[in-house]
C-alpha positions in Angstrom: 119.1 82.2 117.8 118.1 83.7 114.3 119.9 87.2 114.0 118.5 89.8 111.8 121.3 90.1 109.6 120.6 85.9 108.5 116.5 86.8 108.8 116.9 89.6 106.4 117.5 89.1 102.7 118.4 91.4 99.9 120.2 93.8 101.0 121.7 96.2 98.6 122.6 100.3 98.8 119.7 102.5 99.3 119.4 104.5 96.0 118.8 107.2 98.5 122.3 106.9 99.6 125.0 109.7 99.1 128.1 108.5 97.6 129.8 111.9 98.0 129.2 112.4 101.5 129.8 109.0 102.2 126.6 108.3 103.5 125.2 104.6 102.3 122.8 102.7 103.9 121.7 99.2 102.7 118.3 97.9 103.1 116.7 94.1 103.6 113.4 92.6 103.9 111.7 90.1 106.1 108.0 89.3 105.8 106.3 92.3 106.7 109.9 94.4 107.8 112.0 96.7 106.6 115.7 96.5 107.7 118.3 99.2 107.6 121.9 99.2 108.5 125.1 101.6 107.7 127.7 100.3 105.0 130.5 101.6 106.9 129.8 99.3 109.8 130.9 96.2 107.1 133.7 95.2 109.0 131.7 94.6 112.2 130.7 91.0 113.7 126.7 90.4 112.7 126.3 90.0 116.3 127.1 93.7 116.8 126.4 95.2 114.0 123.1 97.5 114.1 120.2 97.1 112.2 117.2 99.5 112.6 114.1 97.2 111.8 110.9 98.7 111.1 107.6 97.4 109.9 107.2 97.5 105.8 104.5 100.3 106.7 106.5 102.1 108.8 109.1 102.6 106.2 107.0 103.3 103.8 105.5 106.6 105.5 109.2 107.7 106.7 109.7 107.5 102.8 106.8 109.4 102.3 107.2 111.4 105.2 111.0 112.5 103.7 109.2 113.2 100.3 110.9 110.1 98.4 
């Protein structure tokens, strides 16, 4: 079974990360999806490591939405 850390590609830091509060999250694409996942959790097995995946339109209003 495909996980969604080897069906995304491209991730790379959000450049609407914090670096002084420590608070990165990376972001990858599948057709049509929008993954996001903490750096922090690095260290984790892909297995377990969380991903929240949202549609590319979904992201797109939360962006808007938070005025980005």
């Amino acid at each position: 079974m495909t996980t969604w850390h080897e069906s995304m590609t491209g991730w790379h830091k959000s450049t609407y990360t914090h670096w002084e509060e420590n608070a990165c999250v990376e972001v990858g694409v599948a057709p049509g999806l929008v993954g996001i996942r903490d750096t922090k959790q690095w260290a984790m097995p892909d297995e377990t490591r969380p991903i929240l995946v949202l549609p590319a339109e979904s992201f797109a209003a939360l962006l808007e939405h938070l005025g980005r």
